[in-house]
N, CA, C and O atoms as a MOPAC input file, in Angstrom:
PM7 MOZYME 1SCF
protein

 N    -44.74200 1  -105.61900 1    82.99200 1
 C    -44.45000 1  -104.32500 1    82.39800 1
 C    -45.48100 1  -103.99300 1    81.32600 1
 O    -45.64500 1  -102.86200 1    80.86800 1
 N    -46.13100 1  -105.03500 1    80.98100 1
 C    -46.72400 1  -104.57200 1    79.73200 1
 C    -48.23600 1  -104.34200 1    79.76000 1
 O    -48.95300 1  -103.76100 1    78.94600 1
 N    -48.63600 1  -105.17700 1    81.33500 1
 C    -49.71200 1  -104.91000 1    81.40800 1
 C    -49.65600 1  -103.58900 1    82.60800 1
 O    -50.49200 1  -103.75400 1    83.49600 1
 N    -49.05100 1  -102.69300 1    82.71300 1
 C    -48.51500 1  -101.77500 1    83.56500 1
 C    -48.36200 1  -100.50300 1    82.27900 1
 O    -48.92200 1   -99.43200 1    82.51400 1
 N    -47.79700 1  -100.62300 1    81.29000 1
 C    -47.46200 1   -99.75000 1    79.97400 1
 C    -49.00900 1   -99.84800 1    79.65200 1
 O    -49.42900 1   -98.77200 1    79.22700 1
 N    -50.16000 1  -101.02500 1    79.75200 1
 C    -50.93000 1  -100.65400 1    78.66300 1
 C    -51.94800 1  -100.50800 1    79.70400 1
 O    -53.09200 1  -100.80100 1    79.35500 1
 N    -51.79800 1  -100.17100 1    80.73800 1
 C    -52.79000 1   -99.43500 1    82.49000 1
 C    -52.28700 1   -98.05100 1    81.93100 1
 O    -53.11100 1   -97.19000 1    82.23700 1
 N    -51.44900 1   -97.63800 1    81.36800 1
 C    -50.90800 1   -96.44800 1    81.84100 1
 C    -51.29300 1   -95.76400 1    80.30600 1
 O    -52.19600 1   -94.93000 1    80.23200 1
 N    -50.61200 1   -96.14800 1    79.23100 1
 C    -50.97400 1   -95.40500 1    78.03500 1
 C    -52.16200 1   -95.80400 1    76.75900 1
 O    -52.43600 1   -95.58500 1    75.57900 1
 N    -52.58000 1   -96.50700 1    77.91300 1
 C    -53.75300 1   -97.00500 1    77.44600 1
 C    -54.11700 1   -98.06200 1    76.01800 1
 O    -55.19100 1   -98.25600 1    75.44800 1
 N    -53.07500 1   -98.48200 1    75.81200 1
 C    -52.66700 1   -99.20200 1    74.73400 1
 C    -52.52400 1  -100.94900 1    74.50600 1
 O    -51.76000 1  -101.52000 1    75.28400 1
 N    -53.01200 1  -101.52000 1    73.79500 1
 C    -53.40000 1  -102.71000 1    73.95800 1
 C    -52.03500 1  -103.71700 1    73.42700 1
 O    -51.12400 1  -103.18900 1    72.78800 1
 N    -52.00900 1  -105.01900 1    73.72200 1
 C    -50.33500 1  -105.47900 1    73.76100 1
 C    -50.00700 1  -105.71400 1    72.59900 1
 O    -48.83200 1  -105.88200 1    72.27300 1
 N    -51.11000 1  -105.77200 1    71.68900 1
 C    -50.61600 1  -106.02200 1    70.26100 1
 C    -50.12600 1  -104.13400 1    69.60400 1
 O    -49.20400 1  -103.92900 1    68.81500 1
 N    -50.94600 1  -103.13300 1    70.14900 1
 C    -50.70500 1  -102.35400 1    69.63700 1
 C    -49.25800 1  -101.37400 1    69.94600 1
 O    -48.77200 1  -100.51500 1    69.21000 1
 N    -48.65700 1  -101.96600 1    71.66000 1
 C    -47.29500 1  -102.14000 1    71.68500 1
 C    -46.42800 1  -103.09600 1    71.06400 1
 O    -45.27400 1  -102.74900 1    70.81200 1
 N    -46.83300 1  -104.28500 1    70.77300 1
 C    -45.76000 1  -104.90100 1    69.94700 1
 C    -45.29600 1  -104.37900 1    68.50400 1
 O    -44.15500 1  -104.45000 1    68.04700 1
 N    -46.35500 1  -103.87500 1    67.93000 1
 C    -46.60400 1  -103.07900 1    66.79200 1
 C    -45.68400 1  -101.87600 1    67.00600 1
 O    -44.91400 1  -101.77100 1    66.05200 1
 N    -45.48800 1  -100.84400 1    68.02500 1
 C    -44.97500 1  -100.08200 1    68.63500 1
 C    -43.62500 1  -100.07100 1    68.41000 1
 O    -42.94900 1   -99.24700 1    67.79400 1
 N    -43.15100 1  -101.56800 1    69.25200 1
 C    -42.05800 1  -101.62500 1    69.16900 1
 C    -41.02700 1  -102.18100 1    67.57500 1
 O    -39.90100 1  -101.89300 1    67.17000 1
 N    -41.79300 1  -102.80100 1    67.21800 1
 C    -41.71200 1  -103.33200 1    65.76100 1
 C    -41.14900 1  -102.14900 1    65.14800 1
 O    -40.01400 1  -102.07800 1    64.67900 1
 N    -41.94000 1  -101.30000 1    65.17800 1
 C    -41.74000 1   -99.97800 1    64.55000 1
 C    -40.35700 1   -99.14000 1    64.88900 1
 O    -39.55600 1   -98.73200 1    64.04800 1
 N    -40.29000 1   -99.01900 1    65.98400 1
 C    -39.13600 1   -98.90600 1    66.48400 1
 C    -37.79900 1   -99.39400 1    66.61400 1
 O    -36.71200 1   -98.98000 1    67.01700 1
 N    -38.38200 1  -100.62100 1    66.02700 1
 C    -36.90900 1  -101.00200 1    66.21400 1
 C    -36.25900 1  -100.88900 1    64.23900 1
 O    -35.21900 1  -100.38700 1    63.81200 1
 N    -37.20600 1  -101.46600 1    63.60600 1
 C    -37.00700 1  -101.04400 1    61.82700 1
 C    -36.61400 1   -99.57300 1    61.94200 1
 O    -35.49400 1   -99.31700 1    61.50100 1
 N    -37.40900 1   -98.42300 1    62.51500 1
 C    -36.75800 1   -97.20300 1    63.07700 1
 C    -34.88400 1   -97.18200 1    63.00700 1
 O    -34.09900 1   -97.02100 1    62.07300 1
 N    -34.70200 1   -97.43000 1    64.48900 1
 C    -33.47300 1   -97.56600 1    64.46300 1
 C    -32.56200 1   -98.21400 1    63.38000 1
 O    -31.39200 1   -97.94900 1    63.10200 1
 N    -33.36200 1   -99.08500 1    62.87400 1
 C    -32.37100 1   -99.95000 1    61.69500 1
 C    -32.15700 1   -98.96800 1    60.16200 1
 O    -31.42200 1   -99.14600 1    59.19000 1
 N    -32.97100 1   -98.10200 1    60.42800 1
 C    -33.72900 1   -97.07100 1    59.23700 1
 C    -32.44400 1   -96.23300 1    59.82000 1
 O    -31.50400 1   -96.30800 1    59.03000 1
 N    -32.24400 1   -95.70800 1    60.60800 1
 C    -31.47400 1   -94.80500 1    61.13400 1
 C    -29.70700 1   -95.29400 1    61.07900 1
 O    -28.73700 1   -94.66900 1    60.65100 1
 N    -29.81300 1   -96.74200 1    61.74100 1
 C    -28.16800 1   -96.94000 1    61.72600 1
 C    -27.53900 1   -97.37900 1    60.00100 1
 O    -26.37200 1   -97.40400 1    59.61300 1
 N    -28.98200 1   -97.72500 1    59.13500 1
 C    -28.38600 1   -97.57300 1    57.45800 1
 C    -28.02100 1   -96.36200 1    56.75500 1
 O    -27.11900 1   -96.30000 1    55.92000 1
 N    -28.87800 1   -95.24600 1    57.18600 1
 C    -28.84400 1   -94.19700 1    56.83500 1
 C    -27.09700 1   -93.41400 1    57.46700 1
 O    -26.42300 1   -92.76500 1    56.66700 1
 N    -26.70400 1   -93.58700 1    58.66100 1
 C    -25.86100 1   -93.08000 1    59.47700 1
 C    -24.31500 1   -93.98000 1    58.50500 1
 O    -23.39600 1   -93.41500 1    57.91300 1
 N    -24.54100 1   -95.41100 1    58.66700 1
 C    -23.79500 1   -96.16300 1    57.27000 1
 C    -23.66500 1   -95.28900 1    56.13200 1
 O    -22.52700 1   -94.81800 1    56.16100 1
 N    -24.17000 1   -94.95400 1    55.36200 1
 C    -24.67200 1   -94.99600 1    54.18700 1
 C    -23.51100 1   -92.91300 1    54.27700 1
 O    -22.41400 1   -92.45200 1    53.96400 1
 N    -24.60700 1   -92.54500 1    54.81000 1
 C    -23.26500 1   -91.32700 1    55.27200 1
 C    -22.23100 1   -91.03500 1    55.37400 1
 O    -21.82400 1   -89.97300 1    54.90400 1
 N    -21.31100 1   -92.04500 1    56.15000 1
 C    -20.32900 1   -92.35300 1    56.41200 1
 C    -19.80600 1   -93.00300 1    54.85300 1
 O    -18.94400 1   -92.31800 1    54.30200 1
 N    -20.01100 1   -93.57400 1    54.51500 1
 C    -19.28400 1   -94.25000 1    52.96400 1
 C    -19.25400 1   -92.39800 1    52.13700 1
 O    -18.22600 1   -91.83000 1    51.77200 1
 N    -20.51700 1   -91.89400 1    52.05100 1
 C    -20.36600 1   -90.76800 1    51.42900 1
 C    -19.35300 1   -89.78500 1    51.37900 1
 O    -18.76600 1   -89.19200 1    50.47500 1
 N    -19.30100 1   -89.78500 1    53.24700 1
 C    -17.96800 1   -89.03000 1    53.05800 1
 C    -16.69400 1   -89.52700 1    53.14600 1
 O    -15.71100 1   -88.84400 1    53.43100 1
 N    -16.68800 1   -90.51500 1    52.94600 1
 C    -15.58100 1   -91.06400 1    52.52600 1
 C    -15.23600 1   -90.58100 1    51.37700 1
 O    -14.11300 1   -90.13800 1    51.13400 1
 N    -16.29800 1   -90.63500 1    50.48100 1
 C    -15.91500 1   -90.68100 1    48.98100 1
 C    -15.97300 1   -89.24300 1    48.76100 1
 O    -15.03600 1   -89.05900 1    47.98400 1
 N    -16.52500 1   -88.09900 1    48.98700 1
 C    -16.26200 1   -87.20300 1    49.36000 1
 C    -14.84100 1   -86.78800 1    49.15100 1
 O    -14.30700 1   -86.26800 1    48.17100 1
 N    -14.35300 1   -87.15200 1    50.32900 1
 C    -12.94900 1   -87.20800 1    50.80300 1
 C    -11.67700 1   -87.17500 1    50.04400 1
 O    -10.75900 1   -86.36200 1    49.93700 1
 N    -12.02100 1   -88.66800 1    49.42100 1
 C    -11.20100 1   -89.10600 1    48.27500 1
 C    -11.41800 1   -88.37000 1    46.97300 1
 O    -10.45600 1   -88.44700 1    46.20900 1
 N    -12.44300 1   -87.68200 1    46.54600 1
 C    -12.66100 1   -87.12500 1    45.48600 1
 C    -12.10300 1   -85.63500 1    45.67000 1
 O    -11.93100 1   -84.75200 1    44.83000 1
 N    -11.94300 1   -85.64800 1    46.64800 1
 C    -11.08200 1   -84.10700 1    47.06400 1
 C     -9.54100 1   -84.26500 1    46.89200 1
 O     -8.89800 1   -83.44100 1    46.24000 1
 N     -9.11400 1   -85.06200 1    47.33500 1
 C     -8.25200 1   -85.21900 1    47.15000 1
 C     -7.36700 1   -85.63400 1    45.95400 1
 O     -6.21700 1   -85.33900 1    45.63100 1
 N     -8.43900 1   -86.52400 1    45.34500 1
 C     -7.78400 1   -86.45900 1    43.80400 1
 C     -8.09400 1   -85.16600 1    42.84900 1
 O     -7.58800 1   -84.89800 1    41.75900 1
 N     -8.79100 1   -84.65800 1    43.37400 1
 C     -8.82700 1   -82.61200 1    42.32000 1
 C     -7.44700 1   -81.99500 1    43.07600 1
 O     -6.53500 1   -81.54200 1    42.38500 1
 N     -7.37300 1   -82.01100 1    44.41100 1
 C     -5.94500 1   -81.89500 1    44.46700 1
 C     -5.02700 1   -82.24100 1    43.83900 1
 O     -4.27300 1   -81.41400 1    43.32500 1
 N     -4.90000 1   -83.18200 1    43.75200 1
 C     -3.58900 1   -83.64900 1    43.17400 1
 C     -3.84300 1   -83.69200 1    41.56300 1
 O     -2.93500 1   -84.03200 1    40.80500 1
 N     -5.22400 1   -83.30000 1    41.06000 1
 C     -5.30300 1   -82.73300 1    39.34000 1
 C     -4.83500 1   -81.23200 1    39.87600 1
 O     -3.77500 1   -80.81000 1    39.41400 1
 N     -5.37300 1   -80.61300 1    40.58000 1
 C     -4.80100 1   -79.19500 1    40.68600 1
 C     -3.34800 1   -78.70400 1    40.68700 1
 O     -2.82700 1   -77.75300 1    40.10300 1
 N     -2.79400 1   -79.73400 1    41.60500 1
 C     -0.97300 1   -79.67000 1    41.66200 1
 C     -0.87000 1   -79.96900 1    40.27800 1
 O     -0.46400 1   -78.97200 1    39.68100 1
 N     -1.11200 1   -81.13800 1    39.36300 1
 C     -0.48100 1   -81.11400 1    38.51900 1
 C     -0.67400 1   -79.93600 1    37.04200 1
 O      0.07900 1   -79.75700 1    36.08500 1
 N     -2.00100 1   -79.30000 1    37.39100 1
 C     -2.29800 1   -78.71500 1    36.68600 1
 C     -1.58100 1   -77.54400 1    36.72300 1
 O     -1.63100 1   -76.76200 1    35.77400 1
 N     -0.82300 1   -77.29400 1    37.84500 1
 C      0.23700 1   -75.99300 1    38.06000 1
 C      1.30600 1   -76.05300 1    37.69000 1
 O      2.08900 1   -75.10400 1    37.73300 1
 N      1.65400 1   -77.53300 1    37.10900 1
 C      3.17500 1   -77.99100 1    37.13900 1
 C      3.04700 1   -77.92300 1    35.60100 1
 O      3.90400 1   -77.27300 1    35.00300 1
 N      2.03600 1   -78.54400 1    34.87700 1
 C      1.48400 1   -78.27800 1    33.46700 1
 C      1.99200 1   -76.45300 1    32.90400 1
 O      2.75000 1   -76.07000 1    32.01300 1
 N      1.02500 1   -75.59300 1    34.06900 1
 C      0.90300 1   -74.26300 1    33.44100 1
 C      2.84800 1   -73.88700 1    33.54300 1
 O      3.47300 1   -73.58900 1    32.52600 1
 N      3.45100 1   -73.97600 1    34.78800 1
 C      4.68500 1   -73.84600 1    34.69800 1
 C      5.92500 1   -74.48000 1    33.85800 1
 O      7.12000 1   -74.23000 1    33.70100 1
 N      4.90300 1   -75.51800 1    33.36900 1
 C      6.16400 1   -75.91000 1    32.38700 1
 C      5.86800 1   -75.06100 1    30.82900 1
 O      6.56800 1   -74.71200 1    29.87800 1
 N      4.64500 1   -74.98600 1    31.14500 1
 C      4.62200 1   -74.23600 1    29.63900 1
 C      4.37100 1   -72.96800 1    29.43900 1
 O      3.91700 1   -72.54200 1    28.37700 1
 N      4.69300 1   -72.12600 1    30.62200 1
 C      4.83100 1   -70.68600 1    30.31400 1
 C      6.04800 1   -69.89500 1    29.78000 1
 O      6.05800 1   -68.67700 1    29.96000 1
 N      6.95200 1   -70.42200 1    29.21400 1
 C      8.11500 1   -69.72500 1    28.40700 1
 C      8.18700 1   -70.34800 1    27.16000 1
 O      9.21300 1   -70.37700 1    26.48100 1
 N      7.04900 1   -70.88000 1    26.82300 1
 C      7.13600 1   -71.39700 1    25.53500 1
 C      6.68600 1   -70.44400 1    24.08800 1
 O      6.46400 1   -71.02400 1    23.02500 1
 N      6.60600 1   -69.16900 1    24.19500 1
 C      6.54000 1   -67.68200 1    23.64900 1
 C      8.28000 1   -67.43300 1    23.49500 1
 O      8.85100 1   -66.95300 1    22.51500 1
 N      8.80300 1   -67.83600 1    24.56200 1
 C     10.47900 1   -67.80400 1    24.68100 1
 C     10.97700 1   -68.65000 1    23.51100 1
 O     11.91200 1   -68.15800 1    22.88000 1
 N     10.40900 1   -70.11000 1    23.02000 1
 C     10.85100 1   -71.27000 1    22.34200 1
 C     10.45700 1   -70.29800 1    20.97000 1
 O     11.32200 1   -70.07800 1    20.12300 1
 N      9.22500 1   -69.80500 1    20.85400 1
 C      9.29200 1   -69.07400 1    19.46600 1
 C      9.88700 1   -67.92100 1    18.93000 1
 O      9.96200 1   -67.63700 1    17.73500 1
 N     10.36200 1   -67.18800 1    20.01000 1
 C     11.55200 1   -66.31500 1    19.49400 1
 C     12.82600 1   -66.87500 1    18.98700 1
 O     13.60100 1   -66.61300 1    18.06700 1
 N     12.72600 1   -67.98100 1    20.19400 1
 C     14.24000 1   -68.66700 1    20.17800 1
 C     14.45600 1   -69.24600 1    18.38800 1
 O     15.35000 1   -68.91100 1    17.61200 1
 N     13.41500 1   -70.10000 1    18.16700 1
 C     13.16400 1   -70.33000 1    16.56500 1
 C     13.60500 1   -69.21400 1    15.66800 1
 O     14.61300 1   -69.28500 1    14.96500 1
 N     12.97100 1   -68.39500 1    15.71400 1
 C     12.74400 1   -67.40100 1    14.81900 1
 C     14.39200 1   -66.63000 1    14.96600 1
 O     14.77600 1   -66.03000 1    13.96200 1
 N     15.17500 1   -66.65200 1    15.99300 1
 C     16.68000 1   -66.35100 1    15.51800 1
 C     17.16400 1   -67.57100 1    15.14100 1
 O     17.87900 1   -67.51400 1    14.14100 1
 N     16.94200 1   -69.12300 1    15.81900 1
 C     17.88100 1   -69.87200 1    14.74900 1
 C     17.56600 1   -69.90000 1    13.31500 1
 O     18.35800 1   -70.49600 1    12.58500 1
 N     16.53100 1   -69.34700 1    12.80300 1
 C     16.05900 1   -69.38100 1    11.43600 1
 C     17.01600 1   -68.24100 1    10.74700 1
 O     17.41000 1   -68.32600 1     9.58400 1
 N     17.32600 1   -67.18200 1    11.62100 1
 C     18.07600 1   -66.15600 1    10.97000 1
 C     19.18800 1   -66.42200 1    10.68300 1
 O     19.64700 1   -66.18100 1     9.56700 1
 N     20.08900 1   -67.16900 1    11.96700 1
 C     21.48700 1   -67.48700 1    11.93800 1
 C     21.74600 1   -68.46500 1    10.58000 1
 O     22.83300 1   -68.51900 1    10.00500 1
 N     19.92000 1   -69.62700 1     9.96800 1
 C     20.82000 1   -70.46900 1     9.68700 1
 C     20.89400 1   -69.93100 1     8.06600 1
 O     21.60200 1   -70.36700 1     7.15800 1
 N     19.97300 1   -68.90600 1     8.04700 1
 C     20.09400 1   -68.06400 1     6.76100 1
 C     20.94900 1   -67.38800 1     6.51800 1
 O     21.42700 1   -67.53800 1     5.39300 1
 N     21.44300 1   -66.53600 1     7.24100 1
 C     23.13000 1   -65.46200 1     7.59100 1
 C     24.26100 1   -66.98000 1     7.35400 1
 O     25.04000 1   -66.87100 1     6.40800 1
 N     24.34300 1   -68.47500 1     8.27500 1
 C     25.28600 1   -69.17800 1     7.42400 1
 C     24.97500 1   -69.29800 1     6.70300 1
 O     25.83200 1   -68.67600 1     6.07600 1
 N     23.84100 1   -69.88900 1     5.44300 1
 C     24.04100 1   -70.05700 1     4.70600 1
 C     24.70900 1   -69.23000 1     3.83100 1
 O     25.78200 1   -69.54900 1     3.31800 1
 N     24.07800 1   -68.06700 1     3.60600 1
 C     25.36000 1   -66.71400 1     3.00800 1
 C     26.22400 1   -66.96100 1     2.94600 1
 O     26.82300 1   -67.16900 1     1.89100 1
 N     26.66100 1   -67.04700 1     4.03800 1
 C     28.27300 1   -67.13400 1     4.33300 1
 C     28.49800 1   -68.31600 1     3.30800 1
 O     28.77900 1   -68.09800 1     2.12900 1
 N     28.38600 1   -69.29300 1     3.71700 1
 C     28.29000 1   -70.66900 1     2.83400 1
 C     28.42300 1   -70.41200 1     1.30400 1
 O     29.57200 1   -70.54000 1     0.88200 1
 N     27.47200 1   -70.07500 1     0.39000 1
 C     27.65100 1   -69.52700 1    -0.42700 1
 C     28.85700 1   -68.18300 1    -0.86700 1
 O     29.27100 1   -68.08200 1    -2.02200 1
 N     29.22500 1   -67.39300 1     0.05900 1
 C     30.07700 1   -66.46400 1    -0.00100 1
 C     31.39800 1   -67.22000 1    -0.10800 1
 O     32.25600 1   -66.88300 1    -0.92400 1
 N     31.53500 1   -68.15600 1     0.65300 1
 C     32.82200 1   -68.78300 1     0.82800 1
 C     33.10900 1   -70.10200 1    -0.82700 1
 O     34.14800 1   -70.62300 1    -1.23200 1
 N     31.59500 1   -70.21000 1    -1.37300 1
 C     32.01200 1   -71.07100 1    -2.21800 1
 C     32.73400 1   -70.17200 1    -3.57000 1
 O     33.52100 1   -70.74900 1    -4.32100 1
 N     32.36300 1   -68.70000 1    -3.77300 1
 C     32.25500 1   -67.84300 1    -4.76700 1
 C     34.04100 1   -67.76800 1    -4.86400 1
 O     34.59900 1   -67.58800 1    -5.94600 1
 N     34.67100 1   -67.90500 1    -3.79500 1
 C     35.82700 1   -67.17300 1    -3.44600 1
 C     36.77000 1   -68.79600 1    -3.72000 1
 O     37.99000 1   -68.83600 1    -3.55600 1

């Protein structure tokens, strides 16, 4: 075959072994790279998925704390009531 490959492309057997050498680090160049990809999107993957699940919680965050404008009204009448008892309090000691 090889003296048939180097009748034909005119190429001498060292400069096919060389050839193939090349070719084959080639492929090895290729199936690390194709590796190497594959891990990427893996991680990819997983990194998506954990912003998901920061995103869910980040909704559960905003929903727990959107009536908390509600908690400062709510304050601001127990502050009244506890001023109106006290009155009273005092009113009731006068008597």
């Amino acid at each position: 075959m090889t003296v048939l490959a180097s009748a034909i492309l005119g190429y001498t057997a060292q400069e096919l072994t060389m050839w193939r050498i090349t070719l084959g680090i080639g492929v090895v160049v290729i199936a690390v790279v194709i590796l190497l990809l594959s891990f990427l999107v893996k991680i990819v993957k997983d990194i998506a998925a954990g912003v998901a699940g920061v995103l869910d919680a980040a909704v559960g965050v905003a929903g727990n704390t959107s009536h908390l404008n509600g908690l400062l009204t709510t304050n601001d009448a127990v502050v009244e009531i506890k001023k109106e008892a006290l009155r009273h309090a005092a009113l009731v000691e006068t008597l």
